[in-house]
C-alpha positions, 0 to 999 in steps of 0.5 A, a space after each residue: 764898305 764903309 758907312 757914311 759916317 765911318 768914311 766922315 770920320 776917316 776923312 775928318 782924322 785924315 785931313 787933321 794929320 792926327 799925329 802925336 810926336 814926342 819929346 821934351 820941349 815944343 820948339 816955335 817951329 813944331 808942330 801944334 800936334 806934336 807931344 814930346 818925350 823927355 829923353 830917356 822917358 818914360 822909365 820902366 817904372 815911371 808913368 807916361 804923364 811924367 815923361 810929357 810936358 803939360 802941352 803935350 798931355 793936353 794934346 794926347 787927351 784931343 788925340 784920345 778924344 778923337 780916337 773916341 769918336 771914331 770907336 764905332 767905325 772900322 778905323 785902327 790906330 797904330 801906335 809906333 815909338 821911336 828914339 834920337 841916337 844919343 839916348 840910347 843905343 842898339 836893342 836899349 833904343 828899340 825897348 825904350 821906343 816900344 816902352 813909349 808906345 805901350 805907356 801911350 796904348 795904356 793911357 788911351 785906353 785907361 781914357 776910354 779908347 777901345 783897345 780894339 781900336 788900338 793896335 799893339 804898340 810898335 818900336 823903330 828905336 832910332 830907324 827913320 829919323 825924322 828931324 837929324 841927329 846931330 842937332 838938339 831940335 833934331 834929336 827932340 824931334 825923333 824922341 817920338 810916338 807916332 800914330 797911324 791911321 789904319 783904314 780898311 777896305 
């Protein structure tokens, strides 16, 4: 069973929808808790704060923030990258997915999430679209990393 405080905490992370979707610009229709990626970022050797607008930086940090307020519960975030279909294509969109979840893992934990908090990054590459392909708007919307709130019982 869960403590008060650690289903507070759940419940709080829940009803924020702590999501984190990134790409390159924020369009007036996104959501305020969307991050953005450039596309084709980050690049192997490049660096996470690079790839994000400044928006999307200052959004990642309440999201770390939040994640480090939870770190005395059982709560878990997974952290799932994904891409649009024209930056990329077959196994170069699963990497590139992934890269963007590792670089996300890294920067939270360098903020002072626990890495035991953390599980290890995943990459869907253009699986699950969540904004169509054949649109700018729509392509910016799927060049994401997404977190997952895991609960256990």
């Amino acid at each position: 069973m869960f403590s008060a405080s650690a289903r507070a905490v759940a419940l709080t992370l829940m009803l924020i929808g702590l999501f984190s979707i990134c790409q390159t610009s924020v369009s007036a229709d996104a959501d305020v808790r969307t991050i953005y990626f450039k596309t084709g970022m980050p690049s192997a050797n490049g660096h996470l704060e690079s790839a994000l607008d400044e928006g999307s930086l200052d959004i990642l940090g309440w999201d770390a923030d939040l994640m480090m307020r939870s770190a005395k519960t059982k709560v878990r975030f997974e952290i799932i990258g994904a891409t649009d279909s024209s930056e990329c294509s077959g196994s170069e969109c699963i990497e590139l997915s992934k890269r963007r979840a590792r670089f996300v893992r890294g920067w939270l934990v360098a903020r002072g999430v626990p890495a035991g908090a953390l599980m290890e990054p995943k990459g869907i590459g253009t699986a699950s679209p969540s904004g169509d392909n054949s649109t700018a708007v729509g392509r910016a919307r799927n060049r994401h990393v997404e977190f997952g709130i895991l609960i256990p019982n």
